[in-house]
Backbone as XML, in Angstrom:
<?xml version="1.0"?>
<chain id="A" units="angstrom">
  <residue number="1" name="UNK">
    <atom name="N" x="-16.416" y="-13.076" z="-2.896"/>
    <atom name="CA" x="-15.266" y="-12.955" z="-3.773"/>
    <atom name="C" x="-14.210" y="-12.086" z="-3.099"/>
  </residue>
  <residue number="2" name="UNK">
    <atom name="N" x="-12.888" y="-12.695" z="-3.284"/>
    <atom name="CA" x="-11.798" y="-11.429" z="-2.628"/>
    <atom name="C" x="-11.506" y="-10.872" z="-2.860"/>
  </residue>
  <residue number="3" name="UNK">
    <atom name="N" x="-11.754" y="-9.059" z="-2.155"/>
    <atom name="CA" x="-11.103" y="-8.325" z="-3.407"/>
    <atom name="C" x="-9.821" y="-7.624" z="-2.528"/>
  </residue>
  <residue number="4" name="UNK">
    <atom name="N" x="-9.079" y="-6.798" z="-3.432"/>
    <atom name="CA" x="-7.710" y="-6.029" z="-3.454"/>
    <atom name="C" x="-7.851" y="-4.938" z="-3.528"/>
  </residue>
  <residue number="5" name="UNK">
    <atom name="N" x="-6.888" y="-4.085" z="-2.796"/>
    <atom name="CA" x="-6.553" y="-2.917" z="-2.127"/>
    <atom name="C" x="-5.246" y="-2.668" z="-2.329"/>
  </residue>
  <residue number="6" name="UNK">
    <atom name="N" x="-5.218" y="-1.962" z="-3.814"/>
    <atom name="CA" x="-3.259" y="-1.545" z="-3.921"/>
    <atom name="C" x="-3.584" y="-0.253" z="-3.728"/>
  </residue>
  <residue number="7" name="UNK">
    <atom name="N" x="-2.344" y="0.243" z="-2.817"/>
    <atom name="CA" x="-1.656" y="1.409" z="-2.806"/>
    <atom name="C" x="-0.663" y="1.635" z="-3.189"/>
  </residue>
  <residue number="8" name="UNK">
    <atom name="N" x="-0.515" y="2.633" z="-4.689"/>
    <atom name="CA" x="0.555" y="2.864" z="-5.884"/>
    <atom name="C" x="1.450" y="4.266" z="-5.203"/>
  </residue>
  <residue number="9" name="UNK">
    <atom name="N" x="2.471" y="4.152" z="-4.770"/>
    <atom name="CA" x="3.288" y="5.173" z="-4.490"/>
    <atom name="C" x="4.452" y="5.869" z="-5.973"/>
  </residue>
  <residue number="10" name="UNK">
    <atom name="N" x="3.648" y="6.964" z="-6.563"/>
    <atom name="CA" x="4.393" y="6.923" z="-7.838"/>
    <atom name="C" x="5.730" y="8.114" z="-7.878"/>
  </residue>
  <residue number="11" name="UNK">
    <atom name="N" x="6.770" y="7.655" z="-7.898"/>
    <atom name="CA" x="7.866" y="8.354" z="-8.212"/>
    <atom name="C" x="7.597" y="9.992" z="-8.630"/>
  </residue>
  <residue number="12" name="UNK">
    <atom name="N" x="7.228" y="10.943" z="-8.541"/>
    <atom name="CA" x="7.119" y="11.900" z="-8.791"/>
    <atom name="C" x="8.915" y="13.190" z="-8.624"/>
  </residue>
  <residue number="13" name="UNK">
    <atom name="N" x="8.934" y="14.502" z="-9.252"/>
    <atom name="CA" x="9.679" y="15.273" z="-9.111"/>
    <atom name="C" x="10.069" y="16.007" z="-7.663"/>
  </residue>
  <residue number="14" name="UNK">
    <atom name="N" x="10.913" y="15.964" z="-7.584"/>
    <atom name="CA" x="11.587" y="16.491" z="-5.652"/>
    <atom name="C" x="10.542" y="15.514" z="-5.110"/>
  </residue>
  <residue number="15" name="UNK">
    <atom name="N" x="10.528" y="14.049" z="-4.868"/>
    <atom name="CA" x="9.025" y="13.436" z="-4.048"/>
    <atom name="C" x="10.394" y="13.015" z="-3.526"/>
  </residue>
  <residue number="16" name="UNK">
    <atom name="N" x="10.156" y="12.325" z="-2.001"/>
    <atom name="CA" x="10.634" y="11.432" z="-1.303"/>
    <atom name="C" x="10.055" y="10.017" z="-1.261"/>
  </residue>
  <residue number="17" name="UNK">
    <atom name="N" x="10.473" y="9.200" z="-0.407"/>
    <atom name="CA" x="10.016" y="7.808" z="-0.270"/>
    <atom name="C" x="10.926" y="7.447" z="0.793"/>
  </residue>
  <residue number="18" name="UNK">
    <atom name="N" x="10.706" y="7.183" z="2.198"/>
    <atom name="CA" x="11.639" y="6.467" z="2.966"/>
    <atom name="C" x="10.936" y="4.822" z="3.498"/>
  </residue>
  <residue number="19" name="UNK">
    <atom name="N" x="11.928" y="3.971" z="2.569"/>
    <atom name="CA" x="11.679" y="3.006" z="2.546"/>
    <atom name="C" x="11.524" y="1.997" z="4.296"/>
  </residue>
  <residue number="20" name="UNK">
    <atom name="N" x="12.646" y="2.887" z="4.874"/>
    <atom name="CA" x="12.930" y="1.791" z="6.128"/>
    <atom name="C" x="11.498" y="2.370" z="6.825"/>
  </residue>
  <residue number="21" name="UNK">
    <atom name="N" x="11.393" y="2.948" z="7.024"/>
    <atom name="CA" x="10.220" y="4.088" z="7.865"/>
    <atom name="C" x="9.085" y="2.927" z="7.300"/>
  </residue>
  <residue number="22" name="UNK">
    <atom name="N" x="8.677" y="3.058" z="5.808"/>
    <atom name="CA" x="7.657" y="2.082" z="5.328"/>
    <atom name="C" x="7.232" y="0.774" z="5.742"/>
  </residue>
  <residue number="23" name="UNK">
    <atom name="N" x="8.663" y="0.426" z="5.273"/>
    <atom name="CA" x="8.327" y="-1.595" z="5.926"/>
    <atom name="C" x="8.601" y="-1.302" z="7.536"/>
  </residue>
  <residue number="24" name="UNK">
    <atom name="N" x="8.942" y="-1.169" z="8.430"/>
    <atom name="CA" x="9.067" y="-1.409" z="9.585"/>
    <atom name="C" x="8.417" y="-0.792" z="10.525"/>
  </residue>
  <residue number="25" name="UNK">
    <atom name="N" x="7.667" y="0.744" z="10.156"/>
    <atom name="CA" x="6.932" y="1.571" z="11.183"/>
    <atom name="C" x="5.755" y="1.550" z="10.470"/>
  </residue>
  <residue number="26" name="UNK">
    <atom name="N" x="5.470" y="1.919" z="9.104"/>
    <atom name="CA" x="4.016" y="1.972" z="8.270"/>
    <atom name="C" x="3.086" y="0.233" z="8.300"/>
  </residue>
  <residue number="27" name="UNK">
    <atom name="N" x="3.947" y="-0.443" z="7.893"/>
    <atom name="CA" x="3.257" y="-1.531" z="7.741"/>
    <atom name="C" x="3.186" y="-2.260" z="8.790"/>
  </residue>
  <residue number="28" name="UNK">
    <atom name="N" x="3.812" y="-1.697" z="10.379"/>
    <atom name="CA" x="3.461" y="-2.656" z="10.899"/>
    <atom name="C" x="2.012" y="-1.765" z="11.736"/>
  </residue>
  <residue number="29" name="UNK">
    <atom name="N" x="1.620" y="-0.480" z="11.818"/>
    <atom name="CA" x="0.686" y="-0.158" z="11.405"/>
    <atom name="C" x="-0.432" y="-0.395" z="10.985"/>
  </residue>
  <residue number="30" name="UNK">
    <atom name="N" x="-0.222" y="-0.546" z="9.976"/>
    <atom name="CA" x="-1.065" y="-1.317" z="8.757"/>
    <atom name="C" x="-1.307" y="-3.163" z="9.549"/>
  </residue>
  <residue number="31" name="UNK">
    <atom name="N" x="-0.724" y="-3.415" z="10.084"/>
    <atom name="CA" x="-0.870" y="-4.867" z="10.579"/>
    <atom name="C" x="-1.530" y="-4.681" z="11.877"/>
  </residue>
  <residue number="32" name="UNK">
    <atom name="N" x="-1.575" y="-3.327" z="12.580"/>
    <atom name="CA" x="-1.954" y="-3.763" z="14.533"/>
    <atom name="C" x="-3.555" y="-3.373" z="13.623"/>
  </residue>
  <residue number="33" name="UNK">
    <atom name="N" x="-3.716" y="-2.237" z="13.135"/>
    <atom name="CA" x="-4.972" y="-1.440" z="12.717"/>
    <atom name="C" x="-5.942" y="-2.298" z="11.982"/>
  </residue>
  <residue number="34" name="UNK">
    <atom name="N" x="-5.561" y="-2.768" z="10.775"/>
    <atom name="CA" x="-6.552" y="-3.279" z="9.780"/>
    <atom name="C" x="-5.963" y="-4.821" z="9.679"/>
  </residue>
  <residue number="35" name="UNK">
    <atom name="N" x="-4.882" y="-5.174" z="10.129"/>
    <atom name="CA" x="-4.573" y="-6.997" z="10.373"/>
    <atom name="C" x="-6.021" y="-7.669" z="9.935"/>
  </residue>
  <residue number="36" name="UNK">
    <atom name="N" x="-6.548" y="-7.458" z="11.765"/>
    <atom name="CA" x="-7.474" y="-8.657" z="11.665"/>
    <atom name="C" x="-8.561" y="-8.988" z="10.854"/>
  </residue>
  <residue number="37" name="UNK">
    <atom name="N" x="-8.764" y="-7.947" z="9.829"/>
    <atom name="CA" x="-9.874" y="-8.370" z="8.668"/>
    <atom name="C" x="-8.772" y="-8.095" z="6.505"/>
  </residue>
  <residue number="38" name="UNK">
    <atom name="N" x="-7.366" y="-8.550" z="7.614"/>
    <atom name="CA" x="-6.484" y="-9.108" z="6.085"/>
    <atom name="C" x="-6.335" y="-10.513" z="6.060"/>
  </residue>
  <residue number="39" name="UNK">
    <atom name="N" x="-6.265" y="-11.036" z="4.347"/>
    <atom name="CA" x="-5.960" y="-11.969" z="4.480"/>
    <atom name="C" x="-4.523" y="-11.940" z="3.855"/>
  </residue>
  <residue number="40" name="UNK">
    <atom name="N" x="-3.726" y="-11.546" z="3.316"/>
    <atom name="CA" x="-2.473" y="-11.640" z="3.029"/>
    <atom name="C" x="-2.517" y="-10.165" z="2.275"/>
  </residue>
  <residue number="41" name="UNK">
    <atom name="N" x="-0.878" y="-9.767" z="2.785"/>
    <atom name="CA" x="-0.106" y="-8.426" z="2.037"/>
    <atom name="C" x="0.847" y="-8.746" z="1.629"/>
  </residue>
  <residue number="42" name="UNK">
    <atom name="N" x="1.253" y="-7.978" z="0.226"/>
    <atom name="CA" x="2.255" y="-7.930" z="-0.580"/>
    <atom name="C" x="2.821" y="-6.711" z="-0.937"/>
  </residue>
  <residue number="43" name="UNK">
    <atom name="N" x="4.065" y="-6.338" z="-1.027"/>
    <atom name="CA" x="4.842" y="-4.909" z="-0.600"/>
    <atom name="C" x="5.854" y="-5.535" z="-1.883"/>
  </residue>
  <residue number="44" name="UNK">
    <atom name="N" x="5.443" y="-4.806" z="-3.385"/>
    <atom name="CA" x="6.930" y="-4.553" z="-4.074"/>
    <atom name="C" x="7.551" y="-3.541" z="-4.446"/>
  </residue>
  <residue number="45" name="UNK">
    <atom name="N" x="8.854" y="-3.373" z="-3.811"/>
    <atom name="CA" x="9.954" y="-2.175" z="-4.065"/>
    <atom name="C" x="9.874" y="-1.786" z="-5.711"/>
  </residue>
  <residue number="46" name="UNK">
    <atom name="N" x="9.823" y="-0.811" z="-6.003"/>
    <atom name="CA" x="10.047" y="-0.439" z="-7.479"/>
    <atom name="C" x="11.851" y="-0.218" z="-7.748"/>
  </residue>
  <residue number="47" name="UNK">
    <atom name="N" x="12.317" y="-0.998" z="-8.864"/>
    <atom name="CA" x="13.583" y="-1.065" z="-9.202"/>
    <atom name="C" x="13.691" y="-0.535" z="-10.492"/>
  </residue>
  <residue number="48" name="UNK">
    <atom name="N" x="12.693" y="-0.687" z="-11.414"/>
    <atom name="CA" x="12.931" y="-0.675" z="-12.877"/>
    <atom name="C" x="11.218" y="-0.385" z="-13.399"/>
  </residue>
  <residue number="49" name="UNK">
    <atom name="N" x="11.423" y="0.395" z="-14.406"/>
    <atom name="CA" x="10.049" y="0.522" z="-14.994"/>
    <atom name="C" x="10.360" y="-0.303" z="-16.397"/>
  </residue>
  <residue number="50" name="UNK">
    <atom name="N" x="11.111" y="-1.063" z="-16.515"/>
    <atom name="CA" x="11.658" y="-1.889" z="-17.991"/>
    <atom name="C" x="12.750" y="-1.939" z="-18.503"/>
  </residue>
  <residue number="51" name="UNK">
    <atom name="N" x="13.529" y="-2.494" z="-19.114"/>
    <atom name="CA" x="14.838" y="-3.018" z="-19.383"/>
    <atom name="C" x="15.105" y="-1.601" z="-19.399"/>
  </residue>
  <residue number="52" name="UNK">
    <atom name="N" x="16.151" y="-1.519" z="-18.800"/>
    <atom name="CA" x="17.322" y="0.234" z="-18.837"/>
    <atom name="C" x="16.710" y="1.191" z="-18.548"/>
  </residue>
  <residue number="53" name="UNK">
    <atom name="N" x="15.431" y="1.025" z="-17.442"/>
    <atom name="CA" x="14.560" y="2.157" z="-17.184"/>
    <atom name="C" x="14.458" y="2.306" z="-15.625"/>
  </residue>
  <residue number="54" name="UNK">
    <atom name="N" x="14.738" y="3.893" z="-15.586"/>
    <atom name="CA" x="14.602" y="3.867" z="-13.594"/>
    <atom name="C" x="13.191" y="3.853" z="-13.816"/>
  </residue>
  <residue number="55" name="UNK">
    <atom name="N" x="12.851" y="3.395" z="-11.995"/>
    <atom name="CA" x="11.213" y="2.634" z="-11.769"/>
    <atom name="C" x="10.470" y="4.128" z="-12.061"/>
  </residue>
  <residue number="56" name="UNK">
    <atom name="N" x="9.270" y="4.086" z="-12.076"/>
    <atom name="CA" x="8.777" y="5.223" z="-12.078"/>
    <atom name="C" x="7.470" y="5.036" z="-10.621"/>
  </residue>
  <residue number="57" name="UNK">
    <atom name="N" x="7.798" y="4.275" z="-10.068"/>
    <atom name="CA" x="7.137" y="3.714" z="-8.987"/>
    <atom name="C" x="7.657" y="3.376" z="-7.272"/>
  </residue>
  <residue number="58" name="UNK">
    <atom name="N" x="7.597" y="3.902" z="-6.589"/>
    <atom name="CA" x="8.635" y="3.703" z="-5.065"/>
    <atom name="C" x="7.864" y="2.529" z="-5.188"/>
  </residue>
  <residue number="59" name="UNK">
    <atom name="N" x="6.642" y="2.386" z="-4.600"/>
    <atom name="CA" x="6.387" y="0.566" z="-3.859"/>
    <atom name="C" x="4.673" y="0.617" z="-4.205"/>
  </residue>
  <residue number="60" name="UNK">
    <atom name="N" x="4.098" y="-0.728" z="-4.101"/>
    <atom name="CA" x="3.169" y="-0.800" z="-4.557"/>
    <atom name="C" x="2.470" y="-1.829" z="-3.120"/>
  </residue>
  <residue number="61" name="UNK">
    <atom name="N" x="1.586" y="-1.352" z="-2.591"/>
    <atom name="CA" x="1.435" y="-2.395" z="-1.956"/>
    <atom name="C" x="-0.033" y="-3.101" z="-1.586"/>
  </residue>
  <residue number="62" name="UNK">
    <atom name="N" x="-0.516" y="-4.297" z="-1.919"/>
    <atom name="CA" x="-1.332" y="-4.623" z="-2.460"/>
    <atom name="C" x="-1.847" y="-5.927" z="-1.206"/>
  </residue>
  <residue number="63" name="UNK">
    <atom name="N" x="-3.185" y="-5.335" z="-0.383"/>
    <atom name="CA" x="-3.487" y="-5.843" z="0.371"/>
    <atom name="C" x="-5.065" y="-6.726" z="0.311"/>
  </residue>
  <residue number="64" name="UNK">
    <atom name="N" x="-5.193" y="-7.856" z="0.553"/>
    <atom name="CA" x="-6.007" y="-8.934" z="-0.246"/>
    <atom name="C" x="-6.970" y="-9.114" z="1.286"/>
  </residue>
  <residue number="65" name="UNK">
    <atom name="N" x="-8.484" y="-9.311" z="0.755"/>
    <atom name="CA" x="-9.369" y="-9.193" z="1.777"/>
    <atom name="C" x="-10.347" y="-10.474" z="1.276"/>
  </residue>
  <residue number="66" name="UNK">
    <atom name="N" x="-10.939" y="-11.042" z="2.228"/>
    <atom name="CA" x="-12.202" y="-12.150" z="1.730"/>
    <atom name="C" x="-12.854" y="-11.453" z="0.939"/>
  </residue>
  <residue number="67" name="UNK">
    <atom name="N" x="-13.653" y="-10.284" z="1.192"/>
    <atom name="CA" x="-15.013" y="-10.176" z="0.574"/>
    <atom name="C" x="-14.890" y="-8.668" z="1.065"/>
  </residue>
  <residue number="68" name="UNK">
    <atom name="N" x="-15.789" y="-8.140" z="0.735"/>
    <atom name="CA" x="-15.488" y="-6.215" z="0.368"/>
    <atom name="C" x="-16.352" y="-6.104" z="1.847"/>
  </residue>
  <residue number="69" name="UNK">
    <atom name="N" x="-17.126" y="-7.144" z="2.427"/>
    <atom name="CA" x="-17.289" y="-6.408" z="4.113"/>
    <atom name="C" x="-15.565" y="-6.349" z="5.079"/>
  </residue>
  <residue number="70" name="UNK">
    <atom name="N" x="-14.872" y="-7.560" z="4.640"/>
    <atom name="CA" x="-13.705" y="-7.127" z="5.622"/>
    <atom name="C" x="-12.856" y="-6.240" z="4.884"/>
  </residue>
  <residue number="71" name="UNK">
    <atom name="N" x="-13.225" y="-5.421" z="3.875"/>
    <atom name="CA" x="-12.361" y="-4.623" z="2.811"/>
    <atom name="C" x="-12.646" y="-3.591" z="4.228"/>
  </residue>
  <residue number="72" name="UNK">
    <atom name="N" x="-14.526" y="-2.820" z="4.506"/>
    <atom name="CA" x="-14.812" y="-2.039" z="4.409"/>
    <atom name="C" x="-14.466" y="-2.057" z="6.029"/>
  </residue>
  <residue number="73" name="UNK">
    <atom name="N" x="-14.248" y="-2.806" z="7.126"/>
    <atom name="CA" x="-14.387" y="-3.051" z="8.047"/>
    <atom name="C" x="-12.554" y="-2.373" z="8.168"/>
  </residue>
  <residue number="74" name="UNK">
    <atom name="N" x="-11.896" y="-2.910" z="7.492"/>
    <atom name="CA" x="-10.387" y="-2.606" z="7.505"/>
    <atom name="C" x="-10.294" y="-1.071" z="7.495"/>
  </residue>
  <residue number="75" name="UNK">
    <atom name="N" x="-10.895" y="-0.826" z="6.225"/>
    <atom name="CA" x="-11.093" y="0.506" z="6.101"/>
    <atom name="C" x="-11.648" y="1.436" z="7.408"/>
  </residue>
  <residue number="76" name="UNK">
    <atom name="N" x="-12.407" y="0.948" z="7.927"/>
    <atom name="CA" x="-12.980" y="1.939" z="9.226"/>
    <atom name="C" x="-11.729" y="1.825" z="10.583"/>
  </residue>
  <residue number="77" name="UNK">
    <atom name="N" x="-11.370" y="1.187" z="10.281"/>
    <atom name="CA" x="-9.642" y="1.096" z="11.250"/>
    <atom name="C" x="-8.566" y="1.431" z="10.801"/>
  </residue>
  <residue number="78" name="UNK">
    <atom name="N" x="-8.227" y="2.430" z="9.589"/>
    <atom name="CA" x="-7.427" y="2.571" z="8.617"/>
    <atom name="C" x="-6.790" y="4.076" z="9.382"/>
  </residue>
  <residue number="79" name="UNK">
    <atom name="N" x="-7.641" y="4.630" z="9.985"/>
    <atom name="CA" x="-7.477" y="6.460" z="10.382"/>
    <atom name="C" x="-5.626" y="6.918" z="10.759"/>
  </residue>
  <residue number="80" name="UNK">
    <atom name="N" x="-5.376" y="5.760" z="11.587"/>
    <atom name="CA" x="-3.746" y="5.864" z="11.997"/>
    <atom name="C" x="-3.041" y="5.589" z="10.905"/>
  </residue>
  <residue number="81" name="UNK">
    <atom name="N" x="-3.241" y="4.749" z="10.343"/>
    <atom name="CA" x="-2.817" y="4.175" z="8.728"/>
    <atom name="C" x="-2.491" y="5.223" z="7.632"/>
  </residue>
  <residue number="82" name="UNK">
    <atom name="N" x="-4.075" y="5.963" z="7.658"/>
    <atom name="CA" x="-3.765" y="7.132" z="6.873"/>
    <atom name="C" x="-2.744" y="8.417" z="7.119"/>
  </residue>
  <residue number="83" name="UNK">
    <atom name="N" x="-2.971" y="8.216" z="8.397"/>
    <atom name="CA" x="-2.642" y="9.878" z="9.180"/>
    <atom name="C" x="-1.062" y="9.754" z="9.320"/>
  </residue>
  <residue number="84" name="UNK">
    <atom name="N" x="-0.323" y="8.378" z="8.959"/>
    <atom name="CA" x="0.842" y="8.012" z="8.859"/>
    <atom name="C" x="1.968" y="8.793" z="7.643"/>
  </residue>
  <residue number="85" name="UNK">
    <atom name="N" x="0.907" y="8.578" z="7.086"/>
    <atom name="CA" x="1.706" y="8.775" z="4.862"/>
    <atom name="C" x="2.767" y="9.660" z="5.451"/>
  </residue>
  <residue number="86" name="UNK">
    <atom name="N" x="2.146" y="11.090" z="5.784"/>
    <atom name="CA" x="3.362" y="12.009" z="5.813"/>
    <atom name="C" x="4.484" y="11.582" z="6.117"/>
  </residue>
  <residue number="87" name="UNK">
    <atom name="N" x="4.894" y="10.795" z="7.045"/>
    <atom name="CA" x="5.848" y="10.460" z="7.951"/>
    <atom name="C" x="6.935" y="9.857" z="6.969"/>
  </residue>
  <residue number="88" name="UNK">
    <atom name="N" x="6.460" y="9.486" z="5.867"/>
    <atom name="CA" x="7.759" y="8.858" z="4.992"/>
    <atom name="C" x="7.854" y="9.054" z="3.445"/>
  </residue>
  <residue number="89" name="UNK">
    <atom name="N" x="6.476" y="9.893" z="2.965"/>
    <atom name="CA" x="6.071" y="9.658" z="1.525"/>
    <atom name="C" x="5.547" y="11.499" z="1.596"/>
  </residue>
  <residue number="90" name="UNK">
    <atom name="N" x="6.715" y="12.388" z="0.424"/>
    <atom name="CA" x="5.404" y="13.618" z="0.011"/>
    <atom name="C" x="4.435" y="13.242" z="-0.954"/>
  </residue>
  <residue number="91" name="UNK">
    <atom name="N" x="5.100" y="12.087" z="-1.686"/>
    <atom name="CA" x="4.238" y="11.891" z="-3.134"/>
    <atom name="C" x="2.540" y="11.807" z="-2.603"/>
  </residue>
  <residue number="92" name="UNK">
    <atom name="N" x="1.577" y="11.873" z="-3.851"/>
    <atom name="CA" x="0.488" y="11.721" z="-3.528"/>
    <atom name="C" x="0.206" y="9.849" z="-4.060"/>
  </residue>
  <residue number="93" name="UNK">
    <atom name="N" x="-0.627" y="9.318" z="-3.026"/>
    <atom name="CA" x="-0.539" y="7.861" z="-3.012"/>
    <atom name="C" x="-2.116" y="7.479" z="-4.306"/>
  </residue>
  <residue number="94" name="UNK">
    <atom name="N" x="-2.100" y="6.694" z="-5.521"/>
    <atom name="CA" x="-2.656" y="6.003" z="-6.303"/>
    <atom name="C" x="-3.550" y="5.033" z="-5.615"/>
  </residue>
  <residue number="95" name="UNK">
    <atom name="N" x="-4.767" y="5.072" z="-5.735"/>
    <atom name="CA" x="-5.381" y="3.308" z="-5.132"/>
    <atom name="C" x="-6.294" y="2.911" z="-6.149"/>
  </residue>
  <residue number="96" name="UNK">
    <atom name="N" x="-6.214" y="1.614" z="-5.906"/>
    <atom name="CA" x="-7.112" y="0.631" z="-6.869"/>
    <atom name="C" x="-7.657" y="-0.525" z="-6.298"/>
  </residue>
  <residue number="97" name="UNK">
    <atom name="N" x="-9.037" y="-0.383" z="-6.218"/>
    <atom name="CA" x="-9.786" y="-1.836" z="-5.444"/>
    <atom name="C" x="-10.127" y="-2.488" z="-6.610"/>
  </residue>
  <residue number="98" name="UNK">
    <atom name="N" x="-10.334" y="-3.739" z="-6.019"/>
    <atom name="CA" x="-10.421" y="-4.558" z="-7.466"/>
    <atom name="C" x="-10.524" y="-5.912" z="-7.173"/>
  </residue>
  <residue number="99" name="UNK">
    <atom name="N" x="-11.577" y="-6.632" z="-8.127"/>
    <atom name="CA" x="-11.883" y="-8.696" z="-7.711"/>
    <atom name="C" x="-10.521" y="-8.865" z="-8.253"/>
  </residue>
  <residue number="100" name="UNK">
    <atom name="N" x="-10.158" y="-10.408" z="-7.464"/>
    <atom name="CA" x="-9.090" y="-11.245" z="-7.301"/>
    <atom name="C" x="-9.530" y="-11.846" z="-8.351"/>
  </residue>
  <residue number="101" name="UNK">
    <atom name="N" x="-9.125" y="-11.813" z="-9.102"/>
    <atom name="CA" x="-9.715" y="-12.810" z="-10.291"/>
    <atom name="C" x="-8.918" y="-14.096" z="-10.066"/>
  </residue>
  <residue number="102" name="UNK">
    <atom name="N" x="-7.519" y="-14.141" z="-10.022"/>
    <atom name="CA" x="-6.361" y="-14.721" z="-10.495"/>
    <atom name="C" x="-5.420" y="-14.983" z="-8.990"/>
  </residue>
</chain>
């Protein structure tokens, strides 16, 4: 079964978020390191937390694996991945693994 790997970056007080740093130096990162045991990533910008509401969320990004051995395999190649955060994010980062149901 496939499961998912979001990382919730949540808007917090004095937090930063540098977006360009994210998509272009973090994730591609995230692509040399743990690539070869992904099967598709999804990266959404937070704009709105609901009609007339600022987001309460910078980006969410939600990375999809066959089966929880290439979850765990990703994970053991993750170390540069991790050791990255500082570089663009003070906030503290949310995660949630979880079956693909849908």
């Amino acid at each position: 079964m496939a499961v998912s790997l979001q990382v919730i970056y949540p808007i917090g007080e004095n937090t930063h978020f540098d977006d360009a740093y994210y998509l272009d130096t973090h994730m591609d990162l995230v692509d040399r390191h743990m690539g070869p045991h992904i099967e598709r990533v999804l990266v959404t910008r937070g704009v709105a937390g609901g009609p007339d509401m600022p987001p309460e969320i910078y980006a969410i990004a939600t990375i999809v694996f066959a089966d929880q051995s290439a979850m765990a395999a990703a994970l053991k190649a993750s170390a540069p991945v991790m050791a990255d955060i500082p570089k663009f994010t003070d906030t503290k980062p949310q995660i949630l693994i979880g079956e693909v149901v849908a």
